[in-house]
LOVODO-543762 format. One record per residue (C-alpha): residue in one letter; x, y, z. Coordinates in steps of 0.001 Angstrom, whole numbers, plus 500000, padded with zeros to 6 digits. Each point is the difference from the previous one (the first is absolute). Layout:
<pts>
AXYZ;...
</pts>
This chain:
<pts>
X526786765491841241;X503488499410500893;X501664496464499591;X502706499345502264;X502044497072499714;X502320498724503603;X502817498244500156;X500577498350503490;X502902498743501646;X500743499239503399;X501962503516500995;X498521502535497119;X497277500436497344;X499734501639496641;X497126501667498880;X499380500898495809;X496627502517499397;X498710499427496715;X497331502089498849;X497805500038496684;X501088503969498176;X497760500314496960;X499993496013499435;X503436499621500507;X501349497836502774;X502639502658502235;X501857499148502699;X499444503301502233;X502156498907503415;X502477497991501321;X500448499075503760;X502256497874502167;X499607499734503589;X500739498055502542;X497810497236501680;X500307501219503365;X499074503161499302;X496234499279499741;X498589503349501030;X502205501287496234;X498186496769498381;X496600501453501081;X500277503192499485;X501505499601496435;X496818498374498889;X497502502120501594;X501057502691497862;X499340498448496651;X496468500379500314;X498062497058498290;X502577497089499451;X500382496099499281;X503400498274500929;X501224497005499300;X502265498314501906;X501555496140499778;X499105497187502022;X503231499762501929;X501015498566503307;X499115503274502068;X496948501590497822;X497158500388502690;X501413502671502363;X500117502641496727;X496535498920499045;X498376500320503259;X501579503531500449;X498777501430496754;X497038498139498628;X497575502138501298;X501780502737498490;X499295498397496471;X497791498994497287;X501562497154499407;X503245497788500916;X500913497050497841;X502056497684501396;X502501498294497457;X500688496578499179;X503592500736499678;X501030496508497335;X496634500700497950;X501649503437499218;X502792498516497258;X500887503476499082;X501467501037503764;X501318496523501038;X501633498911496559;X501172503554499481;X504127500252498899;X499355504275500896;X499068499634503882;X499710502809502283;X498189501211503082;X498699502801497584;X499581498151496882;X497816496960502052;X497865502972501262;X499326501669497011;X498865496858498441;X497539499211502579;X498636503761499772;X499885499503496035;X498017496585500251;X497569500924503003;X498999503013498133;X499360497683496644;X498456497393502179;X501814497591498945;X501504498573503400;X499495496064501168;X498576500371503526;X501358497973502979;X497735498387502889;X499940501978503125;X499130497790502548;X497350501604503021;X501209500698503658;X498578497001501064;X502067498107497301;X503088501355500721;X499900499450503834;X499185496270499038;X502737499532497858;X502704501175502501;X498847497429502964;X499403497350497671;X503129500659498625;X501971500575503098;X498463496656501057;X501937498446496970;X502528501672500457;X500325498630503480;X499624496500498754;X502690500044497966;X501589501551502518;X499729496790502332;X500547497670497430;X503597501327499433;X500981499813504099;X498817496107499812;X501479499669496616;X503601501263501902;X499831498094503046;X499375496891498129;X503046500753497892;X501864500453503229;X499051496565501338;X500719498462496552;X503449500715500589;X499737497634503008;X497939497427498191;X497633501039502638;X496604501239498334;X496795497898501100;X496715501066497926;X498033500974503275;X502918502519500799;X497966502683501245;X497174498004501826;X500539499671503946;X502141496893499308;X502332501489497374;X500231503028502557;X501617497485502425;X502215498227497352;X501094503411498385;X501461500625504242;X501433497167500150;X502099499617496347;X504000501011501157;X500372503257497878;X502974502136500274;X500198503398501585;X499526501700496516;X496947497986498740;X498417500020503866;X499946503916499486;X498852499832496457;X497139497497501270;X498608501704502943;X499808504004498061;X497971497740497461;X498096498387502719;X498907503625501008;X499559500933496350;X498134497323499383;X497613500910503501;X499275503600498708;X499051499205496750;X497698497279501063;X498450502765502501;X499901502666497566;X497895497388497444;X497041499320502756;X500116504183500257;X499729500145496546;X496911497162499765;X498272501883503145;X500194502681497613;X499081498665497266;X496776498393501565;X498965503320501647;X500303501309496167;X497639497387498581;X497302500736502862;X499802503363498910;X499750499312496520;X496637501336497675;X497474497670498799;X501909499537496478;X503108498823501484;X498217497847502546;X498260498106497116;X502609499500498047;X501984498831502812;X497248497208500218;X500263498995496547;X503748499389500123;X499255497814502861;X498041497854497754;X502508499257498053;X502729496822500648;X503258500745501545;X499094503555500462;X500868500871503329;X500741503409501522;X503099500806498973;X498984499784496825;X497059501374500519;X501522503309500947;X502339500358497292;X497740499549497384;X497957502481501632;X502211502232500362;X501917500362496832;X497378499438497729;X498609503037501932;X496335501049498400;X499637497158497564;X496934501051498198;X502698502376498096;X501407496816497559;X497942499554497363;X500348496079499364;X502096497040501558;X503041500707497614;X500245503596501345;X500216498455503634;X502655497590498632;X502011502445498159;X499896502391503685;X501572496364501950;X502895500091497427;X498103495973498926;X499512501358496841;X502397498423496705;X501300502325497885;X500077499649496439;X501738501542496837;X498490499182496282;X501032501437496688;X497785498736497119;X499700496758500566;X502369499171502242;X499482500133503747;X502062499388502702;X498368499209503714;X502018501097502973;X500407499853503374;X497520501639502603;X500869503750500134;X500719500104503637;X498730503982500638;X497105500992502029;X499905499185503852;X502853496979500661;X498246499117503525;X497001499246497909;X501558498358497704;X502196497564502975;X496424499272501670;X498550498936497375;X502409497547499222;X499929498417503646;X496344499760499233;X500052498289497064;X502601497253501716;X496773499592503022;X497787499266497387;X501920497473497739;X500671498295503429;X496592500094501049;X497713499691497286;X500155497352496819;X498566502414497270;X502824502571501097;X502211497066499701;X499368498824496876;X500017503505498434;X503648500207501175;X500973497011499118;X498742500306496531;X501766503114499682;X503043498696501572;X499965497190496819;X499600502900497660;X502419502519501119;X502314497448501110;X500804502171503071;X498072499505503512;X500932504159500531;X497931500570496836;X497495498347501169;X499154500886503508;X500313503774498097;X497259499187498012;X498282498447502941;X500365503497502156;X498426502239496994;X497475497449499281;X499243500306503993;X500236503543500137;X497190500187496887;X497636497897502158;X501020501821502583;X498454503448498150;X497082497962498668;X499017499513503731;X500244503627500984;X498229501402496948;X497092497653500409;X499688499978503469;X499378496971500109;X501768497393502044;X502497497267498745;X499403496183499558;X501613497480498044;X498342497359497730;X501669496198499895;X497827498188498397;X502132496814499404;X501606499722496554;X499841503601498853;X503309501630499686;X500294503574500898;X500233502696497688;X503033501314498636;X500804503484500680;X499573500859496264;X495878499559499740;X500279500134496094;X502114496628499936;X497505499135503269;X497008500587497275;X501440498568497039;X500940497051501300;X496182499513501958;X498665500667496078;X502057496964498666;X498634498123502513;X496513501357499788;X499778500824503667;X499605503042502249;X503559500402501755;X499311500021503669;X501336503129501882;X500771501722503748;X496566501197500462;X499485502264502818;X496765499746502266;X498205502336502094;X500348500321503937;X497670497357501981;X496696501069500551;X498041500535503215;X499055496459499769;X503574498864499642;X499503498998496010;X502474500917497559;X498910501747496563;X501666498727497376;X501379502664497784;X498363500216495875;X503150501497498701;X503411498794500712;X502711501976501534;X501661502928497103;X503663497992500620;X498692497037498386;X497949501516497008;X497335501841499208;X497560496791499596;X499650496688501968;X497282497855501616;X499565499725503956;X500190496507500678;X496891497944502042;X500987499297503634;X498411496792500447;X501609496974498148;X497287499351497609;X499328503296498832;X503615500300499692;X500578496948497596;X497211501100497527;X501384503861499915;X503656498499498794;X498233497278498314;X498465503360497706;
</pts>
């Protein structure tokens, strides 16, 4: 078995051999080629016989996998900041990085990077592109009001019919006129290029499998969730039966705090900000849709707000705490539903101090269940466990009034 470790770049790659000679780790061949010379990339590996390569997870990975994983045992791909030893390296080379990757693949020792499927990858770049669009038209209406600012001349319905008609009519010299109407025509194609990109988008859905249909649904269940958002999370989190808990999910969004403790001193820092950054943004507009729309959202930020002291902080800890339930849903397939009975607070985002505090007052804290999908007969199933976000124990609440009184009463 040969162990081959690549180095890719955008123009050339370096290939290490290692081999195992009479228990000893060898390196047996050294290669550097050239990206575009793929036929040379092929033909190179063919001829090692039985082989696993390992290769980083960098921006332009999946052409060299696709043209020699069926050529292999095995490929690894890399997550290139879990391996310390190449990335905080003060000896770096094209050789050296290869080598190291040969040396570790052949130890098994190597941290493994998600590869997302086809399907995945086609559904990040539209819903991507989409946002990318967005932004895109945000910053041409973001200059022309600027421009008209200048005049004292910006009206908040600027680019509704009316505004159209006032924007004509505001006396702008020859050099802003110009300015204004390329913008205009900016602003036109981007706005056309969006609906392409949401035709798109909605052609994708319809073709989606079963999996990604449900799940779909469930996110629909949830407040504020619209389908923006719904496609992002989607999308990044890719397949996300592969976290195994809520913090994983949390820690992928970048929501995550860090923290540093020596003996018995800890320090708590802020969220580490790695993992996907459009997940990350989304969830953060979410969180803002539910504190706005729903009073146990509200009252979880604004308790937080009061302890952090910072309304940032909180809506932070809002958007992780959202993006927990938001797992909890998709891992119990069951759909979302929010319980106000009047006079419970919701739960912190920290269930210990959620169950401590329900001990000292000798009552069950009451949590975001999550219910089954209506029935046949239009009824509702309420849900025996609560959602995994919220803690691993919890009591559905009644839905009639009465019921309701006696089960908080308990």
């Amino acid at each position: 078995m040969r162990y081959v470790g690549v180095d890719l770049h955008k123009k050339t790659i370096s290939l290490c051999v290692v081999a195992v000679v009479r228990g000893e780790r060898t390196v047996v061949q050294r290669r550097g080629l050239r990206c575009e010379d793929t036929a040379a990339i092929r033909d190179f590996f063919a001829q090692l016989g039985a082989f696993r390569a390992a290769v980083e997870a960098t921006a332009h990975y999946e052409w060299l996998l696709l043209l020699i994983e069926d050529l292999a045992d095995r490929v690894v791909l890399v997550h290139p900041k879990k391996l310390r030893v190449i990335a905080e390296s003060t000896r770096k080379s094209d050789k050296i990085d290869a080598e190291v990757l040969a040396m570790f693949l052949c130890l098994d020792m190597l941290p493994e990077s998600y590869r997302p499927s086809p399907r995945i990858r086609q559904y990040r770049v539209l819903v991507r592109h989409r946002c990318r669009l967005q932004r895109r038209i945000t910053s041409v209406k973001t200059l022309v009001r600027h421009k008209l600012a200048d005049y004292n001349q910006d009206i908040a319905d600027l680019f509704t019919e009316r505004g159209q008609r006032h924007l004509a009519a505001v006396a702008l010299n020859d050099a802003d006129r110009f300015e204004v109407t390329a913008l205009r025509e900016q602003l036109r194609l981007f706005e056309g290029q969006l609906a392409a990109a949401e035709d798109e988008l909605a052609r994708f859905a319809r073709s989606a499998p079963l999996a990604e249909q449900e799940a779909r649904a469930l996110l629909q269940t949830i407040p504020g969730m619209g389908p923006v958002t719904i496609d992002v999370i989607l999308s990044e989190l890719g397949d996300w039966r592969r976290f195994r808990n809520q913090k994983a999910v949390a820690a992928f969004a970048g929501l995550a705090p860090g923290m540093r403790q020596s003996g018995d001193k800890r320090h708590d820092l802020h969220i580490t900000k790695e993992g996907s950054r459009l997940l990350r943004w989304i969830m953060v507009q979410a969180a803002w849709r539910l504190v706005n729309r729903s009073p146990r959202w509200q009252r979880l930020f604004e308790r937080t707000k009061r302890k952090t002291g910072s309304p940032k902080k909180a809506i932070v800890a809002v958007a992780r705490h959202a993006l927990m339930v938001v797992y909890a849903v998709l891992r119990s397939g069951r759909s979302y539903r929010l319980l106000e009975p009047q006079g419970e607070p919701l739960p912190p985002a920290h269930r210990g101090a959620t169950s401590a505090r329900a001990r000292q007052k000798g009552a069950a804290p009451v949590r975001l269940a999550v219910a089954s999908a209506p029935g046949p007969d239009g009824s509702r199933a309420r849900a025996e466990a609560t959602a995994k976000a919220e803690g691993a124990s919890g009591r559905a609440i009644p839905t009639d009034p009465a019921s309701r009184r006696s089960a908080v009463a308990k």
